[in-house]
N, C-alpha and C positions, 0 to 999 in steps of 0.2 A: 860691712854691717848695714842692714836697711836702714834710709834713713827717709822723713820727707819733711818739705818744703812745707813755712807755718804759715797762713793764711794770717796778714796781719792782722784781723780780725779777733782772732783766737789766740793769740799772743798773750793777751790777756792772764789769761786762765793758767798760764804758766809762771804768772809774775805775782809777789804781793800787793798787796792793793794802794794803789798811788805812786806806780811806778812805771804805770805803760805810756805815761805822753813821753819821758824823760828818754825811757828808754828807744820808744819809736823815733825822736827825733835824731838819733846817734844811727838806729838803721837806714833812714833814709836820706841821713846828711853824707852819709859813707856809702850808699847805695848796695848793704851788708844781703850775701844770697844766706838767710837763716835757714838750719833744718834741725828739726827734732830727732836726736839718732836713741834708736833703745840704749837699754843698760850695756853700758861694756866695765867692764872689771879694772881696765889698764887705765882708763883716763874718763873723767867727767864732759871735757869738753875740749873742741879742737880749730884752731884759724889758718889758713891759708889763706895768704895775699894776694890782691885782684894782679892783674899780668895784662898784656892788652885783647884778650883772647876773653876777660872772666871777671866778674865783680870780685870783691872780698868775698869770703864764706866763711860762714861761722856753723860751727854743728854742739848742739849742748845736749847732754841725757835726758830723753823726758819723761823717765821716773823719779828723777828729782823733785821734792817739796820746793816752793816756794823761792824758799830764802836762800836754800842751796842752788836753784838754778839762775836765781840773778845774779846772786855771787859768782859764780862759774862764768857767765855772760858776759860781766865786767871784769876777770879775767880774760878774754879773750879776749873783749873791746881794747883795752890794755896794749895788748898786741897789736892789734890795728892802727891804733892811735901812734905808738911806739914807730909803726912801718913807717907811718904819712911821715915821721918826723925824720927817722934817720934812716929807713932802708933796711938794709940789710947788714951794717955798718955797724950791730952792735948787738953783744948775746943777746939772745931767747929773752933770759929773765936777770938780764943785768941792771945796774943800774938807771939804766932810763927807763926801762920797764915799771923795774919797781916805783918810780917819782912819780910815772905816769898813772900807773893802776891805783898806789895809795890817793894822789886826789883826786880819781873818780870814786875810791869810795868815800873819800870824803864829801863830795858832794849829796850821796844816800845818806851817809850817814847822819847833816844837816838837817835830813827832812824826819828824822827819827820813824824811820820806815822799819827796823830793824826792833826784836823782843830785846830786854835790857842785856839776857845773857851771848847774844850772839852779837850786841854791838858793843858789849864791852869787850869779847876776842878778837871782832875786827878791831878795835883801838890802840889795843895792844901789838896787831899784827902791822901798825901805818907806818911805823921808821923800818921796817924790812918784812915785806911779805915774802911767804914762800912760794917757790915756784909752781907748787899747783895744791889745790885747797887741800887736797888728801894727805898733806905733810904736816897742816896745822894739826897739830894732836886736839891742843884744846878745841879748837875753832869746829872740827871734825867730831868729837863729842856734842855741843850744843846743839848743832845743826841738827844730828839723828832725834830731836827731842821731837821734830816736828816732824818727821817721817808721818803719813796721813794712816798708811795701813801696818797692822801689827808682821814685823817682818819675823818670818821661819829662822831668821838667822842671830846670831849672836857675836858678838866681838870676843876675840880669845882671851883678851883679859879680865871679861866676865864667870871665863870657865874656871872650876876646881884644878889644881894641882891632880893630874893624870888623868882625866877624863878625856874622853873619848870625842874628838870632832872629824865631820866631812866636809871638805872643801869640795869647790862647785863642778870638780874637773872628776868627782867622786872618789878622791884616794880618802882616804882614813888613817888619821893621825890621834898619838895621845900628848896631851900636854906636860910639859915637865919643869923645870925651873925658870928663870927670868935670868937673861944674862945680859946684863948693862941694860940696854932699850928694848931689847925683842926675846921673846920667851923661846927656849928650844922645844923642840917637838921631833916627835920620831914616830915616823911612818910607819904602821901596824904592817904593813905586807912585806916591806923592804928590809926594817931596821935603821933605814938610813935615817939621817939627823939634819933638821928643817930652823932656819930660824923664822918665828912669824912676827911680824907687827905686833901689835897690841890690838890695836883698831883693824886687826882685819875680821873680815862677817865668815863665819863657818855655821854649819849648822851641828849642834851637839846631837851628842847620839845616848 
């Protein structure tokens, strides 16, 4: 996926406003190689650890709004921070992860940098955050409030019982009941039978 290198300069304009000393001091205390990668579907944002060959690197989506892309960020600083401390010597998003990430967002969240609806979900999320933002259900609803442009797409649990959606890969599916957490759905071309998220974006048809 193309990606490129943010000119710290313009860093900026990726962050909400009162957040780029805080955050710049963590990239160049860490000597962090930033890039802005387009939209990918599977993951918001991605860290690999510096080796002696490479600094750290961070890569975050930048059609993310705002509040979603420093959240993402400090999900990933999280990681960083996580390495410096134990290596490789302990899961992804285990407990030191988690201790780690909840108080860096504690530390934003002090500065009330956050709208009242999205830092009451991070609040709620500080005794166990999930391993990547796209699990918070709630947190993942607030967020899309600030999306800047009106998106083509819609979350499946905005659609009718049997209506008709395209997912991005363009198969066509209809929607059909809610079974525990995810709606079943069945592929107009196939017949085959799909579980989808709630919160996933298709575009209705």
């Amino acid at each position: 996926m193309p990606k490129k290198e943010v000119k710290i300069g313009l860093l900026q304009n990726y962050l909400p406003a009162g957040t780029y000393d805080q955050v710049l001091g963590y990239l160049r205390h860490y000597k962090v190689h930033l890039t802005i990668a387009r939209e990918r579907q599977s993951l918001l944002g991605d860290y690999r650890h510096r080796t002696h060959q490479s600094n750290h690197r961070i890569s975050v989506n930048g059609n993310l709004n705002s509040y979603s892309f420093l959240i993402t960020l400090l999900h990933e600083l999280a990681h960083l921070l996580t390495f410096e401390q134990y290596g490789n010597k302990v899961l992804a998003h285990g407990q030191e992860w988690k201790m780690i990430y909840s108080k860096l967002l504690e530390q934003f969240l002090q500065d009330n940098i956050f709208p009242p609806d999205i830092r009451a979900e991070l609040l709620s999320s500080l005794q166990n955050p999930a391993a990547s933002t796209c699990a918070e259900d709630g947190l993942l609803r607030v967020l899309r409030r600030y999306d800047k442009k009106e998106s083509p797409y819609r979350l499946v649990e905005e659609l009718m019982v049997n209506a008709l959606f395209r997912i991005k890969d363009g198969r066509v599916f209809q929607k059909k009941e809610k079974l525990r957490k995810r709606f079943k759905c069945v592929e107009v071309k196939t017949g085959k039978v799909y579980l989808f998220s709630p919160l996933y974006e298709v575009e209705s048809i």
